[in-house]
N, C-alpha and C positions, 0 to 999 in steps of 0.2 A: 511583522511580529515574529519573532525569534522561539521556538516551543523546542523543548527535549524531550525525545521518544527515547527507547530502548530497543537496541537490535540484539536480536538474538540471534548468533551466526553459528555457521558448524561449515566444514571440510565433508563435500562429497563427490571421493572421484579428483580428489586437484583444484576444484575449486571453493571458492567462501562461498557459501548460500547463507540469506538471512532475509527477516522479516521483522518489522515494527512490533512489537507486544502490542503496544495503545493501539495500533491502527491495523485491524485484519485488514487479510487482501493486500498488503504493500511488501511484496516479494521481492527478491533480484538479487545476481550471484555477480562475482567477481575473479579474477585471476589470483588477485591480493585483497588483502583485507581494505587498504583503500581506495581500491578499486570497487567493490561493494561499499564502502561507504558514499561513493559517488552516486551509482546507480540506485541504491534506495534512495536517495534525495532526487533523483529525477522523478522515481517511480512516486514517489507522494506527490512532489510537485505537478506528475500527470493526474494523478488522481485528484486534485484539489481543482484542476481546471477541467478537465471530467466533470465534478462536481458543482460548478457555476455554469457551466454552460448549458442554452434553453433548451426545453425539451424538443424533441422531434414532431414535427406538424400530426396532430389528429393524436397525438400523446395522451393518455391520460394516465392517474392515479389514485388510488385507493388507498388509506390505510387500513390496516389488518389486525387482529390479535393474534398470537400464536401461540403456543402454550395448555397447562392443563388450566381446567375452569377451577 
């Protein structure tokens, strides 16, 4: 399935840096701006498989609230 994000890029130093809007945490720079288009699509693509894969042996989890009461 096919999904469109938003990169938001910028020039630092020589290169494109950018990040997802919709997806914090999916970073990654470039020489050229299609060259950051590449690496953010790896970088979610690791993050998504990051994401399915099982937890570590003796793993556990909790959910939390955060925030005011």
């Amino acid at each position: 399935m096919q999904r469109t994000f938003t990169l938001e890029y910028w020039l630092d130093d020589g290169w494109y840096v950018g990040k997802l809007r919709e997806v914090p945490g999916v970073f990654s720079q470039g020489e050229t701006l299609d060259e950051l288009e590449e690496n953010i699509r790896e970088a979610y693509d690791l993050m998504l498989e990051e994401a399915v894969q099982p937890q570590q042996s003796g793993m556990e989890t909790k959910e939390i609230t955060i925030g005011a009461e």
